[in-house]
C-alpha positions as CSV (number, residue, x, y, z in Angstrom):
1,X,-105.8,23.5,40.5
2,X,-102.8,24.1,42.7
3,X,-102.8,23.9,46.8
4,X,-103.0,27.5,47.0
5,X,-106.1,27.8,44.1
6,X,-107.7,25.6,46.5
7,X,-106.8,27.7,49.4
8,X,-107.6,31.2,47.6
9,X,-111.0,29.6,46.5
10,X,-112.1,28.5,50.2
11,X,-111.4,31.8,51.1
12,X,-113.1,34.0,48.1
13,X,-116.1,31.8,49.5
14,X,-115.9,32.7,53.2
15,X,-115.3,36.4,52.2
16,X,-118.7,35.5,50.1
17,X,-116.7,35.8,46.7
18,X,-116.8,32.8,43.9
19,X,-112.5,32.6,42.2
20,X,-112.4,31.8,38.9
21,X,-109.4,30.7,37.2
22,X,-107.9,31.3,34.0
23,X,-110.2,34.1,33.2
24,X,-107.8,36.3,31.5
25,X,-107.0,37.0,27.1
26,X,-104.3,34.2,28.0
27,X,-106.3,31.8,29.8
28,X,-104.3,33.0,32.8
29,X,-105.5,34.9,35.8
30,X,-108.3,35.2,38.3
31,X,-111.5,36.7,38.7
32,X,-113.1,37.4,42.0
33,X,-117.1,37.6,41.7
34,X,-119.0,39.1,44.6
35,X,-122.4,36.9,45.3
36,X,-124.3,39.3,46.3
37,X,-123.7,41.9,43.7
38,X,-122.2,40.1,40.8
39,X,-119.6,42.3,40.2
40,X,-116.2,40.5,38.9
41,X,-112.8,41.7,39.7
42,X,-109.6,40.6,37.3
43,X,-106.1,39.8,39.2
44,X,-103.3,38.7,37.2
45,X,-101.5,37.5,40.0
46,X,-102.5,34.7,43.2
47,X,-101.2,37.3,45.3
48,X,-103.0,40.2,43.6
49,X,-105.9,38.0,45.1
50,X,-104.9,36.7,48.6
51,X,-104.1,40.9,48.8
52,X,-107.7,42.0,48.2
53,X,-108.7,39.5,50.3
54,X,-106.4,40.2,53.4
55,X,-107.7,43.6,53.3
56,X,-111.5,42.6,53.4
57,X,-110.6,40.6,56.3
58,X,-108.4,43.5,58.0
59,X,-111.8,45.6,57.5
60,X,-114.1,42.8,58.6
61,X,-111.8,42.7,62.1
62,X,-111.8,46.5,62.3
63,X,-116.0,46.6,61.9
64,X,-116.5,44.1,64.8
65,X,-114.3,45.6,67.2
């Protein structure tokens, strides 16, 4: 696990998602798995997942305000 695995997977968890890595046919990849409703999501790519996740926050920030 690389610095930034680390750093995606702290912040899956405080966006209440569990990463998985090297989900995909080739062992590569991510999937993001919502606690609450289970529901997994593939990315190929780290920044595929830091993407997703910069939008839930962007959302998160436009609820509270």
């Amino acid at each position: 696990m690389t610095n930034l695995d680390f750093l995606a997977s702290a912040t899956a968890v405080r966006f209440g998602y569990r990463l998985v890595i090297g989900v995909l046919e080739d062992g590569t990849g991510y999937s993001l798995i919502d606690l609450e409703t289970k529901n997994r999501t593939d990315y190929r790519t780290l920044n595929s997942v830091f993407g997703y996740l910069q939008t839930r926050y962007e959302q998160g920030i436009l609820l509270t305000h």
